[in-house]
C-alpha positions in Angstrom: 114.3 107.9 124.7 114.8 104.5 125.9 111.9 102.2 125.5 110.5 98.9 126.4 107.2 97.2 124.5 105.7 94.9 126.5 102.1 93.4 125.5 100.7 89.3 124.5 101.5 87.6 121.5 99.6 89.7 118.6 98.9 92.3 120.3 101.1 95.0 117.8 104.3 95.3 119.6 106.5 95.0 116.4 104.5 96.8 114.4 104.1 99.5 116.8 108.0 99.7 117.8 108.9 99.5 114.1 106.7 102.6 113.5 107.8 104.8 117.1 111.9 104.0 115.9 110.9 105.9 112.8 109.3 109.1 114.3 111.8 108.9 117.4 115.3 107.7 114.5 116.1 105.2 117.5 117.1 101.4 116.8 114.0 99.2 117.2 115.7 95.9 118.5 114.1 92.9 118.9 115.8 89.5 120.4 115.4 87.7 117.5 117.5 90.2 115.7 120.6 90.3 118.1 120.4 86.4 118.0 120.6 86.5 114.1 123.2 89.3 113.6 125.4 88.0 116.8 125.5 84.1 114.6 125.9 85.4 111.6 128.9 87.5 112.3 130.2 84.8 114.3 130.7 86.3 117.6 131.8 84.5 121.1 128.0 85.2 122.1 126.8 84.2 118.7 128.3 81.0 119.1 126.6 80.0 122.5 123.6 80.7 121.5 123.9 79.0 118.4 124.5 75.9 120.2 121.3 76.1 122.7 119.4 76.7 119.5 120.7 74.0 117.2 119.8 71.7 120.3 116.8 72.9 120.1 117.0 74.5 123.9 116.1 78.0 125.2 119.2 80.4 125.3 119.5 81.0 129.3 118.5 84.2 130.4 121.8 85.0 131.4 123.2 84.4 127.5 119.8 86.8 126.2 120.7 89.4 129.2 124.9 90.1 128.0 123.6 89.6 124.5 121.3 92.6 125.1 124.0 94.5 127.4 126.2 94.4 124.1 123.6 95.5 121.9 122.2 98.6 123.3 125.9 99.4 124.6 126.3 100.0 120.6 127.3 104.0 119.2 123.6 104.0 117.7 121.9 103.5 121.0 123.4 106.6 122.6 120.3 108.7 122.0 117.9 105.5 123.1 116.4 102.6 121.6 112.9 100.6 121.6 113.5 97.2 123.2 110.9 94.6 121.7 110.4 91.3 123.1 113.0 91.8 126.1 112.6 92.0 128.8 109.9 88.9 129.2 110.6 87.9 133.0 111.7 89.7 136.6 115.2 88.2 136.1 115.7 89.5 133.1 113.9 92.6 133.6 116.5 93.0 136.7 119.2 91.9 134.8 118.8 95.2 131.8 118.2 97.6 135.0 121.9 96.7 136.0 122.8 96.8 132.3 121.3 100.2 131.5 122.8 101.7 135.2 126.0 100.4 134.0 126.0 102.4 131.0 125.2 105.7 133.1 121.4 105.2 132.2 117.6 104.4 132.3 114.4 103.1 130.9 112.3 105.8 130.2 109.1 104.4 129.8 107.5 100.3 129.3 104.7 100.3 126.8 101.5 98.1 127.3 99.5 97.5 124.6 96.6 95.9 126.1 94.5 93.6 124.1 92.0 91.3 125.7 92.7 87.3 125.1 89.3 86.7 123.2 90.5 89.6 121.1 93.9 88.6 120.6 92.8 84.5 119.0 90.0 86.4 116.9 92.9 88.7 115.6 95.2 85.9 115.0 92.8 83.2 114.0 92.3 85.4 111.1 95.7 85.7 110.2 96.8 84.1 107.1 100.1 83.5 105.3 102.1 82.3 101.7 103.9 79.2 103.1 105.6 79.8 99.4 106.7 83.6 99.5 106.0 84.8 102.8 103.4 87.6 102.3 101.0 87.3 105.1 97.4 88.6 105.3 94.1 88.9 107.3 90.9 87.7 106.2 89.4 91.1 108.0 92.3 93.7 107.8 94.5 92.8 105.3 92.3 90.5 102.5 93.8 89.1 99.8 92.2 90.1 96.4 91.0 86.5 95.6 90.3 84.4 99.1 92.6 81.9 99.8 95.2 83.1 97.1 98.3 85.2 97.4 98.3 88.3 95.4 102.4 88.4 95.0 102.4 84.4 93.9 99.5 83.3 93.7 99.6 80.4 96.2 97.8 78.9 98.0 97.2 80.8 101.6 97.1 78.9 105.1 96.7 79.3 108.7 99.4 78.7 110.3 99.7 76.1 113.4 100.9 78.8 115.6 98.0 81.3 115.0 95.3 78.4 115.6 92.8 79.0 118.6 94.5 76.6 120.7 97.8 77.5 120.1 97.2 81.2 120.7 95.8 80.6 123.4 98.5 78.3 124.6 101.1 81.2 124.3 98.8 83.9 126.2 98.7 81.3 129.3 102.1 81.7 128.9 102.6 84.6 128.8 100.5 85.7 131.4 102.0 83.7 133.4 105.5 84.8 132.9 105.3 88.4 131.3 102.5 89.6 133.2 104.5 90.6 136.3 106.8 92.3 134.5 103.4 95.2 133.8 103.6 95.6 137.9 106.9 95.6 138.2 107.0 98.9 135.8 104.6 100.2 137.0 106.0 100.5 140.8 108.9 102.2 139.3 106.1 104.7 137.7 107.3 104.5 134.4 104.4 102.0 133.0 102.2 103.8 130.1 98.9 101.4 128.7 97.2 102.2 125.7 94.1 100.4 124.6 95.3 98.3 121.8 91.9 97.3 120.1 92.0 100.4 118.6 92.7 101.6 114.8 96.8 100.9 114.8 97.0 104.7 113.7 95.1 105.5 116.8 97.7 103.3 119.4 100.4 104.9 117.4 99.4 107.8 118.3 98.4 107.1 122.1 101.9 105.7 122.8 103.0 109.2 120.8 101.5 111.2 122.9 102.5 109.3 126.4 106.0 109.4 125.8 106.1 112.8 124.8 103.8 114.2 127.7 
């Protein structure tokens, strides 16, 4: 089962692949991940990257594409994988449909989790982390036992710039903008599936379950 997770900026996507690579014992392989591993084993693709990053420039789509191509190319992705924050534009999304035919292959199904904007910034506005040990919480979802405090250190919690109304919303124009093509472009190839992702996350789990088993 080869997946692909698309959906905005805290909408679930990791949570949500990191729980459908357990059921379906496929990698769950997210971007960030092939960047860090690819570095920090010092590879020829690990290298170029590095250096767009240390400049503080995007890695070309051309660099995330073959970094990709190598990773799902790997022994543990013969039975599929759950690709998670890849593809995020046409090119690239063109670029893994030449990678995955190339390896005799093909996406089975892209995942939407659809989450309206207003819900997204309420979600994330709520959102709020240890700057000291990491442990993040939600002042709905996920309360810390003493406000403002974190129960593993006892620091003080924060919200983050990046989860701040205007910077959510910020990344959902962007998004829209870039990734939101890529929900039409699966679906003309039929193999789009949206679930409603306002709901309970055992209840999307279970949705996406159920599509990609049907």
């Amino acid at each position: 089962m080869r997946l692909i997770m698309l959906g905005a900026p805290g909408a679930g996507k990791g949570t949500q692949a990191a729980n459908l690579a357990k059921e379906l014992n496929i990698p769950h392989i997210s971007t960030g991940d092939i960047f860090r591993a690819n570095i920090k084993n010092g590879t020829e693709l690990g290298k170029k990257a590095k250096s767009y990053m240390d400049a503080g420039k995007l890695v070309p789509d051309e660099l995330v594409c073959d970094l990709v191509a190598d990773r799902i190319a790997k022994d543990d992705c013969k039975e599929g994988y759950i690709l998670d924050g890849f593809p995020r534009t046409i090119p690239q999304a063109e670029a893994l449909d030449k990678a995955v035919l190339a390896l005799g292959t093909k996406i089975d199904y892209a995942v939407n989790i659809d989450v309206p904007d207003e819900a997204i910034i309420t979600r994330m506005g709520g959102r709020r982390a240890c700057l000291n040990c990491g442990a993040t919480y939600h002042v709905q979802y996920n309360p810390p036992k003493k406000e403002g405090v974190c129960d593993t250190c006892g620091h003080p919690l924060v919200l983050r710039d990046d989860d701040k109304p205007e910077t959510v919303q910020t990344r959902l124009n962007v998004y829209h903008e870039q990734t939101q093509p890529l929900i039409d472009y699966y679906d003309k190839k039929k193999i789009l599936v949206t679930v409603d992702g306002t709901q309970s996350m055992d209840q999307v789990f279970s949705d996406i379950l159920k599509a990609v088993r049907a």
